[in-house]
C-alpha distance (Angstrom), angle and dihedral (degrees) to the residues before:
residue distance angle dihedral
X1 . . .
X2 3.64 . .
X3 3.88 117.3 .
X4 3.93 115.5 -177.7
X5 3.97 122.9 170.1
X6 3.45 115.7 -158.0
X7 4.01 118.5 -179.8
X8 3.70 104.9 -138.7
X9 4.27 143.5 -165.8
X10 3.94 118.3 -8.7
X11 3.56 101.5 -54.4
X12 3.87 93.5 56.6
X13 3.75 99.8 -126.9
X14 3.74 122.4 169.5
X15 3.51 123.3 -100.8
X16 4.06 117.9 -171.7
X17 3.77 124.4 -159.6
X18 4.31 111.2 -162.3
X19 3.51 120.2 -150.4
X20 3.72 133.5 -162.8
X21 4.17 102.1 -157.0
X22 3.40 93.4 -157.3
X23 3.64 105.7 47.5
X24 3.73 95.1 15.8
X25 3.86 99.9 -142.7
X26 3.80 110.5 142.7
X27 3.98 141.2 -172.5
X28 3.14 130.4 -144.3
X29 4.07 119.2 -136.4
X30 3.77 111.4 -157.4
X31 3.52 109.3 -22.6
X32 4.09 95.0 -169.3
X33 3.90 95.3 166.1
X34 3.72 153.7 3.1
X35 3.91 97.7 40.7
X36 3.84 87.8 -172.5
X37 3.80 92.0 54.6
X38 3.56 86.4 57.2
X39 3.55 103.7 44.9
X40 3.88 91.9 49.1
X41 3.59 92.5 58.3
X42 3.91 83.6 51.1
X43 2.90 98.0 56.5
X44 3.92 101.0 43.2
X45 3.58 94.5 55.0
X46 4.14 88.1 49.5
X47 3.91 83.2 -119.8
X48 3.96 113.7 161.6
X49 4.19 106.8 -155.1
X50 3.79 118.8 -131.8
X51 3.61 100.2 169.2
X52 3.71 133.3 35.6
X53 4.57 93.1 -177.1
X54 3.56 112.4 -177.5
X55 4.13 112.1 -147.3
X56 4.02 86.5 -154.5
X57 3.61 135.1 -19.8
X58 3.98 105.0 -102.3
X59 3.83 103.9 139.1
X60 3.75 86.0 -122.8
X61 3.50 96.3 63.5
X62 4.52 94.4 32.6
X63 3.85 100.8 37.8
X64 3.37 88.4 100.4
X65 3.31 99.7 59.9
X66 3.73 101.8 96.8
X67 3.01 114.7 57.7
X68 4.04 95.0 34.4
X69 3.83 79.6 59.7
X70 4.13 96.0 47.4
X71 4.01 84.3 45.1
X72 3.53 101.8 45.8
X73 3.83 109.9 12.6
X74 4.24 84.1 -137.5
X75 3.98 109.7 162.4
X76 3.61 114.5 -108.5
X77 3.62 128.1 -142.5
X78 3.58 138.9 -168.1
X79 3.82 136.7 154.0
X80 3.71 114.2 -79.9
X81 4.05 93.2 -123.3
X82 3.83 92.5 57.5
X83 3.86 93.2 36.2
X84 3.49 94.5 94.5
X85 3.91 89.9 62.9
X86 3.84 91.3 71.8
X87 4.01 100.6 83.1
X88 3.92 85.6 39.8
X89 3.93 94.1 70.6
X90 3.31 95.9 100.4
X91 3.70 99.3 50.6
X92 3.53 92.8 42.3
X93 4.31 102.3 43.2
X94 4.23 80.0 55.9
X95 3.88 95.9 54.8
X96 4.32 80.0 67.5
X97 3.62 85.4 45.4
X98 3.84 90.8 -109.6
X99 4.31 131.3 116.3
X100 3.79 124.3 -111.4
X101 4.18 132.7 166.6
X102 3.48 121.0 -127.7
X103 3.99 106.9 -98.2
X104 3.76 115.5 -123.6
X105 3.99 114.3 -109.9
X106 3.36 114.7 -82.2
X107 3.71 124.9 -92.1
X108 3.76 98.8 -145.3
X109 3.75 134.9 0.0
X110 3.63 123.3 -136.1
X111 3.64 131.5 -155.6
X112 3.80 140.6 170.2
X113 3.66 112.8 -33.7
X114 3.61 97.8 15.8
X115 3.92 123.4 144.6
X116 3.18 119.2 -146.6
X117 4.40 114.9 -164.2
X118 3.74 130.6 -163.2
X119 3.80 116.9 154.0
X120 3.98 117.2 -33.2
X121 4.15 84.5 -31.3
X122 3.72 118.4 97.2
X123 3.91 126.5 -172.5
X124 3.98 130.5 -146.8
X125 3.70 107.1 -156.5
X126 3.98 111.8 -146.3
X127 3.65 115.8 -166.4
X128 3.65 103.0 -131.3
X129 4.18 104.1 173.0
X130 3.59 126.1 176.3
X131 3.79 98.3 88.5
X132 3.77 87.9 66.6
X133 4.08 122.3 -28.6
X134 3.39 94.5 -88.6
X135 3.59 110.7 36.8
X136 4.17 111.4 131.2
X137 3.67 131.7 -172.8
X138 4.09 115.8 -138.3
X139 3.77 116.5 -133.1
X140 3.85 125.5 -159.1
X141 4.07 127.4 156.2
X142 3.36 103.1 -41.4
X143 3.55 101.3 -22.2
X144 4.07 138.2 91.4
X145 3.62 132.2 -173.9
X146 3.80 104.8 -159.1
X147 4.12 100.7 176.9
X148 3.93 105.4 -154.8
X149 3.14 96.7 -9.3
X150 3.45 107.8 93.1
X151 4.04 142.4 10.8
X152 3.46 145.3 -170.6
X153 3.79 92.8 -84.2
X154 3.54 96.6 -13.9
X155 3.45 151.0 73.2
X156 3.83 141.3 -130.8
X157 3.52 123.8 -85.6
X158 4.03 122.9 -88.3
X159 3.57 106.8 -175.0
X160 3.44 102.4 71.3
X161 3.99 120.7 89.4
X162 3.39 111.8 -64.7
X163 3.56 95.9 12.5
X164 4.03 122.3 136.8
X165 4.07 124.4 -179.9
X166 3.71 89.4 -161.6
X167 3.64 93.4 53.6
X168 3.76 94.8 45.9
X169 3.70 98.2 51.6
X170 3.83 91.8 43.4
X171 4.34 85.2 50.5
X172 4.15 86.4 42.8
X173 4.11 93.0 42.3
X174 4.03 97.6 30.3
X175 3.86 101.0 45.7
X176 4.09 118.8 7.8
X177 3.92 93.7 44.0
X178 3.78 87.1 51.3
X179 3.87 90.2 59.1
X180 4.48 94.9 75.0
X181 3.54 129.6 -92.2
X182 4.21 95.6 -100.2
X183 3.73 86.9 69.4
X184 3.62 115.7 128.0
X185 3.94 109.6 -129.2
X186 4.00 115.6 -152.7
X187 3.66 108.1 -177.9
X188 3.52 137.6 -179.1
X189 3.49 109.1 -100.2
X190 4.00 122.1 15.4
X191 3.86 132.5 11.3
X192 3.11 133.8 -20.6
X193 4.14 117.5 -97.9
X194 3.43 133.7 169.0
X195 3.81 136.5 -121.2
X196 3.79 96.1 -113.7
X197 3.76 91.9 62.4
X198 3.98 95.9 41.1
X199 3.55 95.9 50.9
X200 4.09 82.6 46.3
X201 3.57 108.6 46.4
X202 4.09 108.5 2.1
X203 3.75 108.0 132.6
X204 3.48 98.0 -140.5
X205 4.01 113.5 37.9
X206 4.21 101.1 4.8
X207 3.41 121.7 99.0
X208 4.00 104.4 -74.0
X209 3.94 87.5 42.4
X210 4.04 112.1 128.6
X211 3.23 94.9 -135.2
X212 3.97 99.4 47.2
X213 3.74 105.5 129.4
């Protein structure tokens, strides 16, 4: 499997591309910025994109959406509680004083228990709210991409609309700790961690947290 990071749009926030090598269909996992950026890559690795999937529906991880959809006609999906978000980019990217288009709907919506197939690569969607209501993570052989749910050492953001720190740590504690400590965590903004050292040493749901239930 292919697994490129590319830091995208002002506020730096991770967009993955997928690749199957043998097939070389690919998705897309919140493409928040630089469409062009994206699609070059595509296009030099000779990758053909399936999916365009949408973790939540912050502009800065769905601005992209548009024109990777025009470009590509790839489905997108998104949960059906942060759906709504998508025409709302534009509103929302100038409240930070920045520019977004309106995403197209979405395609498909995706919710716990979902699989989600391009290639030889298959996806578990985990609904992992908190962040926002409808915020998943994306699980695949040894990997999961959990958006804004979780950091290296932190955690997503409560205070925005929609946004619950009861509900994240339960999605954090309840679902992605259950998944084994080798797993590779690719989150949203930052490094990469993995699930054995948040549930060890992150300072707000890990072990020594004061709030761990």
């Amino acid at each position: 499997m292919i697994i490129t990071t590319l830091p995208v749009g002002p506020i730096m926030a991770n967009c993955f591309i997928l690749g199957c090598k043998e097939t070389l269909a690919a998705a897309v996992i919140d493409p928040g910025d630089e469409a062009d950026r994206i699609l070059m890559y595509l296009a030099e690795s000779k990758l053909t994109l399936k999916y365009i999937i949408n973790t939540h529906g912050h502009f800065d991880h769905v601005g992209a959406n548009k024109p990777l959809k025009d470009a590509t006609d790839a489905s997108i999906l998104i949960h059906a509680l942060d759906a709504p978000m998508l025409n709302q980019l534009s509103a929302s990217a100038a409240a930070w004083g920045l520019a977004a288009d309106n995403s197209p709907p979405p395609d498909r919506m995706i919710d716990e228990g979902d699989t989600i197939a391009f290639g030889k690569i298959t996806m578990t969607v985990i609904h992992t709210p908190g962040h926002t209501p409808g915020g998943i993570s994306l699980r695949t052989d040894g990997h999961v991409f959990v958006g804004d749910t979780l950091f290296a050492g932190s955690i997503g953001r409560t205070d925005f609309p929609g946004g619950d720190f009861e509900t994240l740590r339960a999605s954090i504690q309840n679902k992605l700790f259950l998944l084994g400590d080798d797993f590779q965590v690719y989150t949203g903004h930052g490094p990469q961690t993995t699930i054995g050292q948040e549930r060890r040493t992150n300072p707000f749901v890990g072990e020594r947290a004061v709030f761990h239930g």
